[in-house]
C-alpha positions as CSV (number, residue, x, y, z in Angstrom):
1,X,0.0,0.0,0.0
2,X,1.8,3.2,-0.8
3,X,1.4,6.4,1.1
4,X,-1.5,9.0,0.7
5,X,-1.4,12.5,0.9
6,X,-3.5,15.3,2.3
7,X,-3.4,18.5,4.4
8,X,-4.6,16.9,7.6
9,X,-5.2,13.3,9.3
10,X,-8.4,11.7,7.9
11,X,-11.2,11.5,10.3
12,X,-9.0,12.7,13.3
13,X,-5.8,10.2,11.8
14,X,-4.9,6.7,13.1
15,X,-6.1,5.4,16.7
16,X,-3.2,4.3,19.2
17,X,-2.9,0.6,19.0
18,X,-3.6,0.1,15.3
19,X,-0.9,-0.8,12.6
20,X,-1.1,2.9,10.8
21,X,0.1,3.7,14.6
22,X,2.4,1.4,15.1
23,X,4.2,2.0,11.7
24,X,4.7,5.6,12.8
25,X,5.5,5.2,16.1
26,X,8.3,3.0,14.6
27,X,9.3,5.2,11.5
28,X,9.8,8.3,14.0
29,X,11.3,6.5,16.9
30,X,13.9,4.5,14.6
31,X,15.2,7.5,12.5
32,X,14.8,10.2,15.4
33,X,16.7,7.5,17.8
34,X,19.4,6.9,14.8
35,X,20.1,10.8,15.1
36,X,20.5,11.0,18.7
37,X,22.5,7.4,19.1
38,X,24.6,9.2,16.7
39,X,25.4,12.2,18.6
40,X,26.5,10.2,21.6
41,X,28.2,7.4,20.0
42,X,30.6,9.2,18.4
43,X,32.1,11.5,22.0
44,X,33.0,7.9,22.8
45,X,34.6,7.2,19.8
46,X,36.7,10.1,19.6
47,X,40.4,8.5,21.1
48,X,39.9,5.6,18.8
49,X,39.2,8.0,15.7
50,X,42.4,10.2,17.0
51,X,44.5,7.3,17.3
52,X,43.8,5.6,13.9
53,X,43.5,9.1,11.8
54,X,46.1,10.9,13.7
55,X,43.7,13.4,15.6
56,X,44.5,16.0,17.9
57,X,42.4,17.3,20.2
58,X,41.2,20.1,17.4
59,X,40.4,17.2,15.4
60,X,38.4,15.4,17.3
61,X,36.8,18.8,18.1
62,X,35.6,19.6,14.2
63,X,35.0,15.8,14.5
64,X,32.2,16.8,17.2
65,X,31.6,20.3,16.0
66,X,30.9,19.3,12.4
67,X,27.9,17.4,13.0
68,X,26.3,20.5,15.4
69,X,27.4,23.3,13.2
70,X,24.8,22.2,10.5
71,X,22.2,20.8,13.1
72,X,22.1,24.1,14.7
73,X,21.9,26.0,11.7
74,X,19.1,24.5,9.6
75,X,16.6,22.8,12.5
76,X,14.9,25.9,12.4
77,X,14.6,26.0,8.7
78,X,13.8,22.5,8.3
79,X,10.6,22.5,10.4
80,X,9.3,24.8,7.5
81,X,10.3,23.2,4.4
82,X,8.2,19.7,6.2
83,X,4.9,21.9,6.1
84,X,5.8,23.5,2.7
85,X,7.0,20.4,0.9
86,X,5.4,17.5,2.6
87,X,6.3,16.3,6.2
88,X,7.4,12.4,4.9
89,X,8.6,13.6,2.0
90,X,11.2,15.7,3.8
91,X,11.5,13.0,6.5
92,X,12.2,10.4,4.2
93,X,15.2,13.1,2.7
94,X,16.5,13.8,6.0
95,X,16.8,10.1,7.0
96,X,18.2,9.0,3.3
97,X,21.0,11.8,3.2
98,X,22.1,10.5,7.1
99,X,22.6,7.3,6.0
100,X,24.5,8.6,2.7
101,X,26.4,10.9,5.1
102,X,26.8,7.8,7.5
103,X,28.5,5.9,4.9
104,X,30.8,8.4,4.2
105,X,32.0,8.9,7.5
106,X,32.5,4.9,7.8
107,X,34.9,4.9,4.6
108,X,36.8,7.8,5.9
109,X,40.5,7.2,5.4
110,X,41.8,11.2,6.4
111,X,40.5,13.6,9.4
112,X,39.4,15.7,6.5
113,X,36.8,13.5,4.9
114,X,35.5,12.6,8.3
115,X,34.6,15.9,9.4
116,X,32.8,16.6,5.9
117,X,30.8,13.1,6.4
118,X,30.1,14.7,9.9
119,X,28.8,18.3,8.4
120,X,26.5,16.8,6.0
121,X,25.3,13.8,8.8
122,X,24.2,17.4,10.2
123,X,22.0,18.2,7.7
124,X,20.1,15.2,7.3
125,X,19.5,15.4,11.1
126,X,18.3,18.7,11.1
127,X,15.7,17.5,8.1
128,X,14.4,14.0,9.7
129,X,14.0,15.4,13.4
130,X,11.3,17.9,13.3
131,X,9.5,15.8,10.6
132,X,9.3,13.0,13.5
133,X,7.2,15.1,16.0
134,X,5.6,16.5,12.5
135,X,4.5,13.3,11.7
136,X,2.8,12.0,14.7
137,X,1.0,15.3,15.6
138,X,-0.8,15.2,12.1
139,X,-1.1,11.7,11.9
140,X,-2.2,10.9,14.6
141,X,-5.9,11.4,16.1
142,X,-6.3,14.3,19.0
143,X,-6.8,11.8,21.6
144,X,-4.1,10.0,21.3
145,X,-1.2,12.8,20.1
146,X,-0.1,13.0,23.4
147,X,0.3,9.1,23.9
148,X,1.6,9.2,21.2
149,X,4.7,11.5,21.6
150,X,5.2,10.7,25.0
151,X,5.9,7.1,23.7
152,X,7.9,8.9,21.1
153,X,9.8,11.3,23.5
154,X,10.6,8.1,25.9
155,X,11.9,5.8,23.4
156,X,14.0,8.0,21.7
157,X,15.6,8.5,25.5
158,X,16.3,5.3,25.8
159,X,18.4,5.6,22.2
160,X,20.4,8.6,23.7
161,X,20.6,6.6,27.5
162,X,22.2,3.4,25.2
163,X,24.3,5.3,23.4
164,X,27.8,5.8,24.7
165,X,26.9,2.2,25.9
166,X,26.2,0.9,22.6
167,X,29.0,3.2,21.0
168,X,32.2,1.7,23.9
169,X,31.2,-1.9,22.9
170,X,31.1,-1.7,19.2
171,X,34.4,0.2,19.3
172,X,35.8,-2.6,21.3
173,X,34.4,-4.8,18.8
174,X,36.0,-3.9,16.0
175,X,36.1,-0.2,14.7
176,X,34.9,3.1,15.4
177,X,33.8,2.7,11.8
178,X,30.9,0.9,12.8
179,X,29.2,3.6,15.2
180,X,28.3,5.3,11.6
181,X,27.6,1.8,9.7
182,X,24.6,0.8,12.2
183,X,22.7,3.5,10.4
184,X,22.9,1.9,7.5
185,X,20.0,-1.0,8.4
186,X,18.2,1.6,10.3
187,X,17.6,4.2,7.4
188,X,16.5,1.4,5.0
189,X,14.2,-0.3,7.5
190,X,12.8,3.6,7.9
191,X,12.7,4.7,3.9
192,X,10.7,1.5,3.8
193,X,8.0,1.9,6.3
194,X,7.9,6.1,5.3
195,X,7.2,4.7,1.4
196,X,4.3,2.2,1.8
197,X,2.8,2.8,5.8
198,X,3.0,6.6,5.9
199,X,0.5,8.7,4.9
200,X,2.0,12.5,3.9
201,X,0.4,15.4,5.1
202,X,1.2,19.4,4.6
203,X,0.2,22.6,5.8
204,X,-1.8,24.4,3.1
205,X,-1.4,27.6,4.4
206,X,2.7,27.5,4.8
207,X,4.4,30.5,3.2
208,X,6.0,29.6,-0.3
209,X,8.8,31.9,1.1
210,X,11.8,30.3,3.0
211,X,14.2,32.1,4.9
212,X,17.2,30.3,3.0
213,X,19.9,33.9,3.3
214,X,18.9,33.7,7.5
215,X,19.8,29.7,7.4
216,X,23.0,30.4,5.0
217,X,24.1,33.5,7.3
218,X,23.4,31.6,10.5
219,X,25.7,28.0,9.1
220,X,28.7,30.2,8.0
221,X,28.5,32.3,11.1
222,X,28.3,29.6,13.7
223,X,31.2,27.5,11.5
224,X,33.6,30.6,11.4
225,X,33.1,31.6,14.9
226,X,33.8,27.5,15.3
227,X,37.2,27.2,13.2
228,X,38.4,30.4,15.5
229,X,38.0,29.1,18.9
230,X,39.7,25.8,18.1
231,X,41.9,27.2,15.8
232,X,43.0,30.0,18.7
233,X,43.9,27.0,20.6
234,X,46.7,25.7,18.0
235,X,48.3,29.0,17.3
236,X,47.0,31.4,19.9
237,X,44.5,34.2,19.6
238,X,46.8,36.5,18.0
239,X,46.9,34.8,14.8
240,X,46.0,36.3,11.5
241,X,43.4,32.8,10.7
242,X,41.7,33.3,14.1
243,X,41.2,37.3,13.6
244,X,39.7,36.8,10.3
245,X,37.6,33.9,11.1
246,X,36.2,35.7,14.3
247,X,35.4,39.2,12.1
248,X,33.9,36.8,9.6
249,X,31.4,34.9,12.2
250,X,30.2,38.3,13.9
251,X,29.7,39.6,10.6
252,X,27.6,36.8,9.6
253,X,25.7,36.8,12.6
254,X,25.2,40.0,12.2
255,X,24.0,40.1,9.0
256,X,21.6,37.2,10.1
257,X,19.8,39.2,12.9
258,X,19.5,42.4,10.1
259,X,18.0,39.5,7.4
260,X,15.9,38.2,10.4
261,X,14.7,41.7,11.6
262,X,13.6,42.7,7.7
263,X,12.2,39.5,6.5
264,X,8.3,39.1,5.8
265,X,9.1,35.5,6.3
266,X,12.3,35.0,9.2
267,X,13.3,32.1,10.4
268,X,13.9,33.3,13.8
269,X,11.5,36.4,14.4
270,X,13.2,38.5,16.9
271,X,10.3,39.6,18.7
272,X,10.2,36.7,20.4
273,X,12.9,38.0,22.7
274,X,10.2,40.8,23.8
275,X,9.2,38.6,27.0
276,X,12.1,39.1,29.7
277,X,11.4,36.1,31.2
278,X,11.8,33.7,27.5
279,X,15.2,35.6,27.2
280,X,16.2,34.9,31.0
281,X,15.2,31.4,30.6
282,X,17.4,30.7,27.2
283,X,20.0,32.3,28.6
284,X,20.2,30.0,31.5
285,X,19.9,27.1,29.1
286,X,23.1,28.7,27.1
287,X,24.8,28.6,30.2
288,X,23.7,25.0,31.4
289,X,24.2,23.3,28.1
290,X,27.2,25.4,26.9
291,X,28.7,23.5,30.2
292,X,27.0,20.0,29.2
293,X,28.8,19.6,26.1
294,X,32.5,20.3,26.7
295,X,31.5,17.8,30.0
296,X,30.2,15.1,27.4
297,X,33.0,15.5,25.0
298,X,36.1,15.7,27.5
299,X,35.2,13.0,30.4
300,X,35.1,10.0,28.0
301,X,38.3,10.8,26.5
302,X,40.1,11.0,30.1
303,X,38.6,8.1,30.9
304,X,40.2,6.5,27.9
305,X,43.3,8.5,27.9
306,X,44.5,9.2,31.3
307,X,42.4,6.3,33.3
308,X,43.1,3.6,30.9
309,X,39.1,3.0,30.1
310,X,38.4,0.8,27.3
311,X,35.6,2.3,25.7
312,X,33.0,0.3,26.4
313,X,33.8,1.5,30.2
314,X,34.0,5.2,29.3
315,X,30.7,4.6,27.6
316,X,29.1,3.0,30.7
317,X,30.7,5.5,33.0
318,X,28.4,8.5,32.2
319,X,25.2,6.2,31.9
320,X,23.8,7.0,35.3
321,X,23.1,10.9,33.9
322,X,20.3,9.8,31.6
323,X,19.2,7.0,33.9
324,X,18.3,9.7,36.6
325,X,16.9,12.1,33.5
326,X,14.8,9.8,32.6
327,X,13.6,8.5,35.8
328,X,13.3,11.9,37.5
329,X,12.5,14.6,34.9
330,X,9.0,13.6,34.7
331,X,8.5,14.1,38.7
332,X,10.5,17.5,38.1
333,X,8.6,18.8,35.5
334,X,5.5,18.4,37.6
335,X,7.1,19.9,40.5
336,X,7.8,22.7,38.7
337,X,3.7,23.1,37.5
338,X,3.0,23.4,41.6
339,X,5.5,25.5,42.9
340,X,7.1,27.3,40.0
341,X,10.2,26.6,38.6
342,X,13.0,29.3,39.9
343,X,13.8,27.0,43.2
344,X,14.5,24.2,40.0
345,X,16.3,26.3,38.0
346,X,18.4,27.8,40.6
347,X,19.3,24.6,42.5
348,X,19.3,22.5,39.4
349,X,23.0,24.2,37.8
350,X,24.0,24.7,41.3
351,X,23.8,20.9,41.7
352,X,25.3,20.4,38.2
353,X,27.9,23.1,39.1
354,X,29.3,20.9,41.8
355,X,29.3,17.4,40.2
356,X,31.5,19.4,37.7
357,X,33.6,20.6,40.8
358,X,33.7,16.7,42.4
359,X,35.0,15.3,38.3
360,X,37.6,18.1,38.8
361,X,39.5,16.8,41.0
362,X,39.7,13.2,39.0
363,X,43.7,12.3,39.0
364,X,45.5,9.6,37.5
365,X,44.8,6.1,39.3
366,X,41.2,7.7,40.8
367,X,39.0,4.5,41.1
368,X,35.1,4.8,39.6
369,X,33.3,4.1,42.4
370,X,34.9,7.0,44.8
371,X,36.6,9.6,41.8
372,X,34.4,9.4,39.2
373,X,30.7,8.1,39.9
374,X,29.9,10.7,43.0
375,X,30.7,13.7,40.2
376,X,28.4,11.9,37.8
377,X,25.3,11.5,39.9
378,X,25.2,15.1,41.3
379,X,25.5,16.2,37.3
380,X,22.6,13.7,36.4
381,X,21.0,14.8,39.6
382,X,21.3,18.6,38.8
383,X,20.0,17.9,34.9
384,X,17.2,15.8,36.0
385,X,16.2,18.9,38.6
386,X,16.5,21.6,35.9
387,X,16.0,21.1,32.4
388,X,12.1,19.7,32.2
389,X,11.1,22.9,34.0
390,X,13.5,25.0,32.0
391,X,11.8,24.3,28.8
392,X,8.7,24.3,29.8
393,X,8.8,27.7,31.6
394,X,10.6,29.1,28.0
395,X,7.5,28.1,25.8
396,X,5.2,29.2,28.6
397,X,7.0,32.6,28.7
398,X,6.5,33.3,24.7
399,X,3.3,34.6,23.4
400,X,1.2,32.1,22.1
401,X,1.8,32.8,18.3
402,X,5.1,31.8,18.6
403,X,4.9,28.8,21.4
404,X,6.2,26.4,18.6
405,X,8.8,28.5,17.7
406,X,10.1,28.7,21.3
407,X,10.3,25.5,21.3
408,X,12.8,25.1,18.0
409,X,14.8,28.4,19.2
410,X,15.2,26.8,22.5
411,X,16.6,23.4,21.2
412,X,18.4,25.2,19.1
413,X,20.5,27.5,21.5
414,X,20.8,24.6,23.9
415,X,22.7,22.8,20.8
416,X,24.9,25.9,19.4
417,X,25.8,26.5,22.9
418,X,27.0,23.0,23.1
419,X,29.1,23.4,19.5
420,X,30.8,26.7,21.1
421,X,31.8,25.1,24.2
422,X,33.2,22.4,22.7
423,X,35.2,24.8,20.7
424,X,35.9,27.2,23.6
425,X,36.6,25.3,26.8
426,X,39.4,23.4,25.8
427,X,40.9,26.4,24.3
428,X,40.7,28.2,27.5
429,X,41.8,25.0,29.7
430,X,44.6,24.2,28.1
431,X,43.7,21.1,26.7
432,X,45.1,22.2,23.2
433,X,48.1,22.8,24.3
434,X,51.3,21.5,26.0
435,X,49.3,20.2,28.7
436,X,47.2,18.5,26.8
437,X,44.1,16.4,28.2
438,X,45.5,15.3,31.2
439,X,46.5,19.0,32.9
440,X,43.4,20.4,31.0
441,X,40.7,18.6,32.2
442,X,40.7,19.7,36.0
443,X,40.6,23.6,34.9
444,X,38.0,22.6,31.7
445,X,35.5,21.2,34.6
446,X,36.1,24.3,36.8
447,X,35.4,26.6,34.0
448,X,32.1,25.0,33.0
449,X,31.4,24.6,36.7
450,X,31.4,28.3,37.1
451,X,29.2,28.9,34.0
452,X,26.4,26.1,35.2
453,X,27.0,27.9,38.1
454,X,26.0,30.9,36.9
455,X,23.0,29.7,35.3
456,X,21.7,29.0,38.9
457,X,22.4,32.6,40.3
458,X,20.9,34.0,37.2
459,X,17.4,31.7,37.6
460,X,17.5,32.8,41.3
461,X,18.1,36.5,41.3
462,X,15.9,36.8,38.0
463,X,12.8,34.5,38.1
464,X,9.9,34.5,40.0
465,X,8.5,32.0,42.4
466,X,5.5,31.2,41.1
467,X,4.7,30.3,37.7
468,X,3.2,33.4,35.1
469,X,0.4,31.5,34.0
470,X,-1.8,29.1,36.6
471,X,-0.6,25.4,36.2
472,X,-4.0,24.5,35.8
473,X,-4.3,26.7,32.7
474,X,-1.5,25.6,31.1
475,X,-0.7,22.4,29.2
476,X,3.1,20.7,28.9
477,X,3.9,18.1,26.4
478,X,6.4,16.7,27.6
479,X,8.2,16.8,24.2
480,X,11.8,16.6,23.4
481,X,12.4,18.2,20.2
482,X,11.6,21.1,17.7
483,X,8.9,23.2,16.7
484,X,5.3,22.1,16.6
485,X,2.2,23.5,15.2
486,X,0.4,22.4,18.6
487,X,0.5,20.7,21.5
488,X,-0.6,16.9,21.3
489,X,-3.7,16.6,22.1
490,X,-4.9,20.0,21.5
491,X,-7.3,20.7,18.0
492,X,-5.1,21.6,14.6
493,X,-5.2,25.2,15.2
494,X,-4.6,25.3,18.9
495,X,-1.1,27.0,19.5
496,X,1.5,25.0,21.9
497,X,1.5,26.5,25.6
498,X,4.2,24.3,27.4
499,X,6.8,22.2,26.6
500,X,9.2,19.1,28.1
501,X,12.8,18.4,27.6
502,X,15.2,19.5,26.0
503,X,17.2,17.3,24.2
């Protein structure tokens, strides 16, 4: 049976339970969980990819950067090219370009040809992930949206929970090569079911104007300001590359906020800034996440390096974060909706801030169970407290109009803040340099410490007690992802007015 198409789900779309459901929930959850498996995988893989390719740490940087340079860039476009051109349709594209890009990656035999496999892996995430959610809120009928992406939302976790897991053993198997060869099965089994189960659907009333000069502006900005933070850390600030790549990036970024403040059609309307409390709350995710990802992509490879992990261990060593995410950020959420979320959002970072102090302090010979696990469980403790009610408080804080868009600008300055970290911190640790990972790491954790840390103070000093709008007035998702035109559950036209994770 091949796929239909129309502008909205027949007779309210499929019925949980049923094999137009099931087929969905298994397209979304197998290409959106491909995407995120990816982006964990590969942290682990890094020493291995070094070693074999003859990486430094700026390598293996560009190696991690690649991927979110793109990802960052073009979510926010993506989500409107799915309601222009077809939600599978641009689904299907984003999932078939990963797995071309996947292969590339795989058959890499230079750092070079990696890193491109890893820019254009990038793209094809940034076009299959908002099409998931897409998917399942028009397919599916209004009574069972919500079931629907809450089975969606939990699955995919348990991909990204896996991940470094799944990533350590399959090094140790054989190659780092096959973190990106997995996808391969993956994407086919996907294209398949997205051919002949899934029906398309589009918005009718989508612009026919895209904002591709704000998506072009934003890439080569966020990939400039990229090459001169890690560049900076091989020749030093001073350098004639690292001037001109800096100017280049704030010109670009510049030019993308005049494009985005003129544009009939932008993909990021600035007004959405207007609300004090949206712009507090994103900058506190900045901080949080810009500290998450240099945390990510530095522990496993002192584990590996300096500890002697195999990477299957360094893989394992971080699992209990998502564990406590996903057992606890569900309770947190709904703490949040009865006493507000500032105690949350001030506590959560400060939490996070000292698990970052405890890995610190990690020395050659440090045993898991006392040097590296008590650091671990206050971050995963800290993350579970804080970022639930940190996304939901930013989509209640925008005006309704623009509740799905709060959703995709959130997600999408918790991942650039993640790229520039990764670019930054190491530069301004040390680990570049003479000292390397082993003297780098213990100032790299402070550093990021004192920016969660920050977050904390800045929820705390800035944010009210109580929530703006009533919890019993408002409606969270629980949804990890990028924009949507409503919340699950609610009718076609009724605008999102909470959110869940952040992812």
């Amino acid at each position: 049976m091949g796929a239909s198409e129309s502008s909205a789900p027949p007779d309210g779309g499929a019925a949980w339970g049923t094999p137009a459901a099931r087929w969905m929930l298994t397209a979304t959850v197998l290409a959106s969980g491909m995407a995120f498996l990816d982006s964990t995988v590969v942290n682990v893989a890094l020493p291995a990819i070094g070693g074999e390719l003859d990486a430094g740490v700026s390598g293996l940087q560009w190696t991690a950067n690649g991927y979110m340079v793109t990802l960052s860039a073009l979510i926010l476009l993506s989500g409107s090219l799915s309601d222009r051109f077809g939600r599978v349709r641009v689904f299907s594209a984003g999932v078939a370009w990963f797995a071309l890009a996947s292969a590339l990656c795989s058959l890499a035999t230079t750092l070079e040809w990696l890193i491109a496999g890893r820019v254009l892996q990038g793209v094809g995430g940034a076009l299959l992930t908002p099409g998931s959610l897409a998917i399942l809120q028009a397919g599916f009928r209004k009574r069972d949206r919500a079931r629907a992406i809450g089975a969606w939302s939990g699955l995919t976790g348990v991909a990204a929970a896996i991940g470094p897991f799944a990533g350590g053993w399959l090094v140790d198997l054989g190659s780092w090569r096959l973190i990106f060869l997995i996808n391969l099965p993956l994407a086919a089994v996907v294209l398949l079911i997205a051919r002949f189960r899934l029906a398309e659907s589009r918005d009718p009333q989508a612009s026919e104007r895209l904002d591709y000069p704000g998506a072009l502006l934003g890439m080569v900005g966020l990939a400039a300001l990229t090459y001169a933070l890690i560049t900076a850390g091989e020749t030093g600030p001073g350098d004639w590359r690292v001037l001109a790549a800096a100017g280049a990036g704030a010109a670009a970024l510049a030019a993308f906020a005049a494009v985005e403040l003129r544009s009939s059609h932008p993909m990021l309307p600035l007004d959405i800034f207007a609300s004090s409390r949206f712009t507090i709350t994103n900058a506190v995710t900045v901080l949080m996440y810009g500290a998450l990802g240099p945390l990510l992509f530095l522990l496993v490879i002192y584990l590996q390096e300096v500890l002697g992990y195999s990477a299957l261990e360094a893989g394992a060593a971080s699992l209990p974060i998502t564990l406590l995410m996903l057992a606890l950020s569900g309770q947190s959420g709904r703490l949040a909706e009865r006493i507000g979320p500032r105690w949350q959002l001030g506590f959560g970072p400060l939490v996070l801030a000292a698990g970052l102090v405890v890995l610190s302090r990690l020395a050659p010979g440090a045993s898991y169970l006392t040097g590296v696990l008590p650091g671990v469980l206050l971050v995963g403790a800290g993350l579970s407290a804080a970022v639930a009610p940190l996304t939901a408080t930013v989509l209640a804080s925008a005006a309704e109009r623009h509740a799905g868009l709060a959703s995709g600008v959130n997600n999408t300055l918790a991942r650039t803040a993640q790229l520039i970290g990764v670019a930054a911190v190491p530069v301004l640790a040390g680990v570049s340099g003479a000292a390397g990972i082993s003297g780098g790491f213990g100032p790299a954790m402070l550093i990021i410490a004192a920016a969660a840390a920050l977050a904390g103070l800045l929820a705390l000093a800035l944010l009210r007690s109580r929530p703006s709008v009533p919890a019993a007035e408002r409606s969270f998702c629980g949804v990890s992802g990028p924009p949507m035109a409503g919340c699950p559950g609610s009718s076609a036209g009724e605008p999102l007015r909470g959110g869940g994770e952040t992812s």
